[in-house]
C-alpha positions in Angstrom: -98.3 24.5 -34.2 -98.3 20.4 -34.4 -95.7 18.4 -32.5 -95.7 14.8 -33.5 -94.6 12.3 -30.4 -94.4 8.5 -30.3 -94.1 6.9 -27.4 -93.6 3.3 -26.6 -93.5 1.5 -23.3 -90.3 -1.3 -23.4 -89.9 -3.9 -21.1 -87.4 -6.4 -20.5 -88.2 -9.5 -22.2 -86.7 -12.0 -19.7 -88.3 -10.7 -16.8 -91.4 -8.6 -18.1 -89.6 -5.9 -15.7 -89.3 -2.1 -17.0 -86.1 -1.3 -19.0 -84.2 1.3 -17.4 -82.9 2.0 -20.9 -84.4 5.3 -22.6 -84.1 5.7 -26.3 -84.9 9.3 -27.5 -85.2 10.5 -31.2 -85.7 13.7 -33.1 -86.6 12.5 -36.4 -87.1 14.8 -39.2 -88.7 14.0 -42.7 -85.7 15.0 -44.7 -82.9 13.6 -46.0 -80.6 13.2 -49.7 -83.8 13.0 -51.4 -84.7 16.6 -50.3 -81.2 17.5 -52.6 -83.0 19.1 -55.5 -79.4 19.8 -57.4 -76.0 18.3 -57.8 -74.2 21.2 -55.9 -76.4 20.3 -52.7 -75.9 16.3 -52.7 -74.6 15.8 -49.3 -75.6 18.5 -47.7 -78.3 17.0 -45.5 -75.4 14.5 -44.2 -72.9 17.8 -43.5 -75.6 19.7 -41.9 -76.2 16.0 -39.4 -72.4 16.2 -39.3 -72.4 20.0 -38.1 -75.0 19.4 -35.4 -72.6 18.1 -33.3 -69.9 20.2 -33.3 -71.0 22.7 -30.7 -74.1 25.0 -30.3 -74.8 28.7 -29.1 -73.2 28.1 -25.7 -71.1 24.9 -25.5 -68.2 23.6 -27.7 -68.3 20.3 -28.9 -65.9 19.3 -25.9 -68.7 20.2 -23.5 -71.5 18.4 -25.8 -69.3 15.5 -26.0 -68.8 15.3 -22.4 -72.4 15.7 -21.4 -73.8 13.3 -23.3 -71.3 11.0 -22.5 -71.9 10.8 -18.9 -75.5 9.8 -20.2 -75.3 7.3 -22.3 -74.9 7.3 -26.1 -75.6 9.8 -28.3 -75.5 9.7 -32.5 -77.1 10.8 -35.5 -77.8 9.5 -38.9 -78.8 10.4 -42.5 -80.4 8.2 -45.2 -82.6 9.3 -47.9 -86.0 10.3 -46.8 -85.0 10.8 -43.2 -82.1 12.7 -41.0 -82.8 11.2 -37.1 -80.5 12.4 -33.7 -80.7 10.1 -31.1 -79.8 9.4 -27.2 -80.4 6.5 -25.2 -79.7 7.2 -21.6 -80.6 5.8 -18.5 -85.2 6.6 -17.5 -83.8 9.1 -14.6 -82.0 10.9 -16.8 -84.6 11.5 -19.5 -85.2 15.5 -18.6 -81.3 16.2 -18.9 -81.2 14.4 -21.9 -83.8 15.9 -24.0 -82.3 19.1 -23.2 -78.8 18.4 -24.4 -80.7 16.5 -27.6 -82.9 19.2 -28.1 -79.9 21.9 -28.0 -78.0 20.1 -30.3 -80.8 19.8 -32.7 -82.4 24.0 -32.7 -78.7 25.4 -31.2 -75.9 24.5 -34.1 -73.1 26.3 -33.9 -71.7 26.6 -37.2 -68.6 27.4 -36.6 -66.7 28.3 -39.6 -63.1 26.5 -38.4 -65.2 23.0 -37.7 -67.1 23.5 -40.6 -63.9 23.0 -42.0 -62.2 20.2 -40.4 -65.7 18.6 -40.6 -65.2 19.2 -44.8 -62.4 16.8 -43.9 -64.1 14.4 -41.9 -65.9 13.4 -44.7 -64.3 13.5 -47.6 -62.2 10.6 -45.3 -65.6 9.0 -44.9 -66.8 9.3 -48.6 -63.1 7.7 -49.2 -63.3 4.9 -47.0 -66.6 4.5 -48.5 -65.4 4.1 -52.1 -62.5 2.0 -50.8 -65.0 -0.3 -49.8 -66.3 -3.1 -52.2 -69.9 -3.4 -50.9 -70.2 0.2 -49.9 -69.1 1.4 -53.7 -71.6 -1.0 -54.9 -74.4 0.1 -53.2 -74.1 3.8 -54.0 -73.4 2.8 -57.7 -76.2 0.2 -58.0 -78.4 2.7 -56.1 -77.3 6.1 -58.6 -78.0 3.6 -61.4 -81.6 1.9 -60.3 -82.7 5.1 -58.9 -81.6 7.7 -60.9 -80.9 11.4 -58.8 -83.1 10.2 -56.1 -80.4 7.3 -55.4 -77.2 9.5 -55.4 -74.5 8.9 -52.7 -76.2 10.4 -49.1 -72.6 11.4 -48.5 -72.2 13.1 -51.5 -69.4 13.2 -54.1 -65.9 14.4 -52.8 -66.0 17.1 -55.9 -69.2 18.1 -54.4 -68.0 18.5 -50.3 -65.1 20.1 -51.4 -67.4 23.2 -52.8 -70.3 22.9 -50.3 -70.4 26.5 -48.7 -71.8 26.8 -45.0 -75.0 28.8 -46.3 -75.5 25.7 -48.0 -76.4 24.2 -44.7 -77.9 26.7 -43.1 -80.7 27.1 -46.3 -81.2 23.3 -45.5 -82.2 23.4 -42.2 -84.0 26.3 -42.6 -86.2 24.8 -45.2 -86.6 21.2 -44.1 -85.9 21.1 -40.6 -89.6 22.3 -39.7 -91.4 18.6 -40.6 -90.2 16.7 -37.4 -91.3 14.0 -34.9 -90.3 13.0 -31.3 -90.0 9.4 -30.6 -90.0 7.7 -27.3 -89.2 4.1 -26.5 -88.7 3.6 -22.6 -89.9 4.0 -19.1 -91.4 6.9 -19.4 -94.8 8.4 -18.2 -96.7 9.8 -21.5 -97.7 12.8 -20.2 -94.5 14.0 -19.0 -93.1 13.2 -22.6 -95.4 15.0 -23.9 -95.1 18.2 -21.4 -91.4 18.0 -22.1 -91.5 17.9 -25.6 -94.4 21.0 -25.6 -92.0 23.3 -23.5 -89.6 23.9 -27.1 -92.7 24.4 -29.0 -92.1 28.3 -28.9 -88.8 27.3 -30.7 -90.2 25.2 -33.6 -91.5 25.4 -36.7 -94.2 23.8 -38.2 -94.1 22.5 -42.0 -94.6 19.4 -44.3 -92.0 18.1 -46.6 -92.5 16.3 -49.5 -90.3 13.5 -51.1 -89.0 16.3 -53.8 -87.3 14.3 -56.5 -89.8 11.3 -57.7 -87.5 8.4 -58.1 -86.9 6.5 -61.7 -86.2 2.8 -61.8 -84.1 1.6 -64.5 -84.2 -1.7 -65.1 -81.1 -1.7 -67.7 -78.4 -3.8 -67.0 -75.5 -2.7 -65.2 -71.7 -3.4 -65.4 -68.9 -1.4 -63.1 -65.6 -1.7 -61.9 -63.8 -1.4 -58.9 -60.1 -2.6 -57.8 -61.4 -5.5 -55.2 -60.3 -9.1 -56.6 -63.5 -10.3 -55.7 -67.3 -9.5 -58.1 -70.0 -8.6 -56.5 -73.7 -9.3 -58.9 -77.2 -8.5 -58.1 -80.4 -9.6 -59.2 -83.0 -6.8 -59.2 -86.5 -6.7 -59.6 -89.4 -3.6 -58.9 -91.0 -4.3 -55.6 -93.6 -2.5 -53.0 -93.2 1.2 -52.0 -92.8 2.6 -48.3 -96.2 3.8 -48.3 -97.3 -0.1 -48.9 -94.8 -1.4 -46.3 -97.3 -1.1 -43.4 -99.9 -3.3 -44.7 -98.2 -5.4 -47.0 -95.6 -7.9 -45.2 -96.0 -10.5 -48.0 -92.8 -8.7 -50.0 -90.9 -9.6 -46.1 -91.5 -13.1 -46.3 -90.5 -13.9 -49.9 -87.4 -11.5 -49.3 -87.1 -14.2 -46.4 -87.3 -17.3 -48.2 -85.1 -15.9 -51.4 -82.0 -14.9 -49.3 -82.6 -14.3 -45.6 -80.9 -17.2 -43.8 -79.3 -20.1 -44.5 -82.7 -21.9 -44.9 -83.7 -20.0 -47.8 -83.5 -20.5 -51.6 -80.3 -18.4 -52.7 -77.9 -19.7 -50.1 -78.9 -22.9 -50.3 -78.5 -23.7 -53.7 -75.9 -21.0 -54.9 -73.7 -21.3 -51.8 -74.6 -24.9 -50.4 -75.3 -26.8 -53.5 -72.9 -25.5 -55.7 -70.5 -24.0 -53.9 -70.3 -21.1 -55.7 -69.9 -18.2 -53.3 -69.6 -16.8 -49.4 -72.8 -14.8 -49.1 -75.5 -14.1 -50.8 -78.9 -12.2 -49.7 -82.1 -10.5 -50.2 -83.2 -7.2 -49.2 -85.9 -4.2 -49.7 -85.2 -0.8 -51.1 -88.0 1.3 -51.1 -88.6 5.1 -51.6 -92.7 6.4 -51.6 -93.2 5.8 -54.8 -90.8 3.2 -56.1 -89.1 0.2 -55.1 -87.0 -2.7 -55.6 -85.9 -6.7 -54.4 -82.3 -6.9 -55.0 -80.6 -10.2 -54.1 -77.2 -10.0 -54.5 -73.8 -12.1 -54.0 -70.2 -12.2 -53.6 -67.6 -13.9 -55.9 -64.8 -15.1 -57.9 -65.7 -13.3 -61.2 -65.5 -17.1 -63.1 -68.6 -18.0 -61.3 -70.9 -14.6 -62.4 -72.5 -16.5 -65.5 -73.7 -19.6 -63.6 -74.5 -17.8 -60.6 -76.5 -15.1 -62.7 -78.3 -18.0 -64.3 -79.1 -19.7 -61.0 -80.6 -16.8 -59.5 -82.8 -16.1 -62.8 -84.5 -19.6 -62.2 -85.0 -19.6 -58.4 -86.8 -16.0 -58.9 -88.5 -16.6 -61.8 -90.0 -20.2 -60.7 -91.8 -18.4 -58.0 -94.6 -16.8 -59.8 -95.4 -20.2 -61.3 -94.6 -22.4 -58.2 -94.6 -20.1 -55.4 -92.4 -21.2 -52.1 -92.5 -24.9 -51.2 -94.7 -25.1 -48.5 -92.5 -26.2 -45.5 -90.0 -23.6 -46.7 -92.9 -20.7 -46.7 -93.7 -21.9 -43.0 -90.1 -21.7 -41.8 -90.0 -18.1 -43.8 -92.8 -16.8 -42.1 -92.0 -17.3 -38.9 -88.1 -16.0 -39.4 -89.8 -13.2 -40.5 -91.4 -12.6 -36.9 -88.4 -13.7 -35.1 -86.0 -11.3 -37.3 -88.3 -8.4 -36.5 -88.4 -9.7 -32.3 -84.5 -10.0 -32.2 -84.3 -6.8 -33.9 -86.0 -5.3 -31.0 -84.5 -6.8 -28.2 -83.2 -2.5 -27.3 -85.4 0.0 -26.9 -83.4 1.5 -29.8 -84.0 -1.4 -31.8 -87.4 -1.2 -31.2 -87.6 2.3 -32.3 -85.4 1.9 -35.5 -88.0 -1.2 -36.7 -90.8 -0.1 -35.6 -91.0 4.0 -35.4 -88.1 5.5 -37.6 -89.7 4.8 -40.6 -92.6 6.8 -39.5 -92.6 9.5 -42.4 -91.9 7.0 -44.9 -94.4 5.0 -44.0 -96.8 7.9 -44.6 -96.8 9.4 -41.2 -98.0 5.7 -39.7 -96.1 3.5 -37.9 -95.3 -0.7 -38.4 -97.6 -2.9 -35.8 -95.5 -5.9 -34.7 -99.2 -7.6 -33.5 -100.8 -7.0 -36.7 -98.0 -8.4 -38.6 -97.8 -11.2 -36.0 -101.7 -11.7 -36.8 -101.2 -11.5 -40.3 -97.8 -13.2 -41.5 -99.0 -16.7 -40.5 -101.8 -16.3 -42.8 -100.0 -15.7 -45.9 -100.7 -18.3 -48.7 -98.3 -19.7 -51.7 -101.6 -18.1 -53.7 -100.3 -14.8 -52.2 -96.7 -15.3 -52.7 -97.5 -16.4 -56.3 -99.7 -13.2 -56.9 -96.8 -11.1 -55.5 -94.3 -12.7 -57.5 -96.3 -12.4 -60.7 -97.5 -8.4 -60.7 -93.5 -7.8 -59.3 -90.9 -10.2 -60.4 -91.5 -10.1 -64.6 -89.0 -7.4 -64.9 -85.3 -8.4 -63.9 -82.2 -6.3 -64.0 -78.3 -7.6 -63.7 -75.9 -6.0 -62.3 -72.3 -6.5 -61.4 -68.8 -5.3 -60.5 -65.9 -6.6 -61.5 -62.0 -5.7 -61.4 -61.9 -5.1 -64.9 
């Protein structure tokens, strides 16, 4: 059987001295795009839910109180991926992966939690759609996307019905395709001989992104009850599978809307005044992906702030970036990426989570480091014209 394990070294940048600070990882290369139907949307983010709410021989009073005395422990779902984590202190690295690992091949599934867990989230799919950003995400996701881009929550219709087979068919077909990351103080070969004592208990599979995303570059118009709009500016971008050796994409999603040096903020909010924030990020799945720049507003400034950001976007496949702008880009870039791994956990959710994704490979911060500084305004130029010709709008208003 294969067992994938990552392992990092991670010292203390101050004082180039070991980090006593362990982060472990059970990743496994499934998540809401593994929902092949309606009826299932959500489940992968139940069954993440469920893992945690006891196994074979301890309630979730006893998990809870073991893996409190070692550090922090938590989970998470997004759409290619479902990942458990613990970061403890190096000396307690044995006693953690046990309690890790029992969570993750022990779930209880207890019939009464399953329950009260139904009710934990249809609170957090709630305060979700309470939320102005959050409701606009999932909706400008569903929309771009198609089924691939459905709430990872799932729809409170949909949890209300979800049986607990439905989670237990899950893990039973998915949870098979999984990797075990280590970022700390810890000697390789006794992650490794720690890990290979569950083999016996694992299975050994390969999932496949199951629903191929669409990307639907109509325009968009919703609603929801916040006073303030919030717009975005869309165009197709690179995919995961690029995302390794491509960081040209990073450093014009830097100079569009990552700072308050770069294009968006300072003419849309410093020049004219028009908003609060406004950014730039990356959505990717394997085989599709999009730039979305996006901003929030008094609904009287949509029109001229729509126009705004159709000009800076659309002037850099003739212009490119201005060069002192594209030097100050590049190297936020590489400081963004260095302060986001300032924690062995950060380092592992840069670097090493997106390790499926990414096409079983993993993102090298010296390669990038090597190769960001070389990046041209002829590259920039060539990125913007083969990705930024399409452009979609969308935007939420009260009414």
């Amino acid at each position: 059987m294969g067992i994938t394990i990552i392992t990092e070294p991670f010292t203390l940048i101050h004082h180039q001295t070991s980090n006593p600070i362990v982060c472990i990882e059970v990743l496994v290369n499934a998540g809401s795009t593994s929902e092949k139907k309606e009826g299932d949307y959500g489940v992968a983010h139940f069954l993440e839910h469920m893992a945690f709410k006891g196994t074979k021989n301890k309630t979730y009073k006893e998990v809870n109180d073991i893996t409190s005395k070692l550090g922090i422990t938590n989970a998470y779902t997004s759409g290619s991926k479902t990942c458990f984590h613990i970061n403890c202190i190096d000396g307690d690295f044995d006693k953690a992966v046990d309690i890790l690992m029992e969570i993750f091949l022990e779930p209880r599934f207890d019939p009464e939690e399953f329950e009260k867990e139904r009710g934990v989230i249809l609170e957090e799919i709630q305060t979700m759609r309470d939320s102005p950003t959050s409701f606009f995400w999932d909706e400008l996701r569903a929309n771009l996307f198609g089924k691939t881009g459905h709430c990872i929550a799932g729809s409170k219709e949909g949890i209300e019905k979800m049986p607990l087979n439905s989670l237990k068919d899950f893990r039973s077909k998915f949870y098979g395709d999984i990797a075990f990351i280590v970022v700390g103080n810890i000697d390789i070969d006794h992650v490794t001989q720690k890990f290979y004592s569950f083999k016996d208990r694992l299975t050994s599979q390969k999932n496949e992104e199951s629903v191929n995303p669409l990307l639907d570059m109509n325009e968009f118009h919703f609603h929801h009850k916040s006073k303030q709009a919030i717009i975005g500016l869309i165009t197709p971008g690179i995919t995961s599978l690029q995302i390794c050796d491509d960081p040209i994409q990073s450093v014009v999603i830097n100079a569009l809307g990552g700072g308050m040096h770069s294009l968006l903020f300072d003419r849309i909010r410093e020049e004219l005044g028009l908003c609060y924030s406004v950014s730039t990020f990356g959505y990717c799945f394997r085989t599709k992906g999009a730039v979305i720049s996006f901003s929030m507003l008094d609904k009287q400034n949509i029109e001229k702030a729509k126009d705004e950001m159709v000009k800076i976007i659309g002037r850099l496949s003739k212009e490119g970036i201005p060069s002192n702008l594209l030097e100050t880009s590049k190297k936020n870039y590489l400081f963004d990426i260095a302060n986001d791994t300032q924690t062995s956990g950060g380092y592992a959710s840069t670097f090493l989570d997106g390790y499926f994704m990414y096409g079983n490979r993993v993102v090298d911060f010296e390669k990038e480091k090597e190769f960001v500084p070389k990046i041209t305004n002829e590259d920039i130029i060539k990125f913007a014209t083969e990705y930024f010709g399409k452009m979609k709008f969308v935007s939420m208003t009260e009414d």
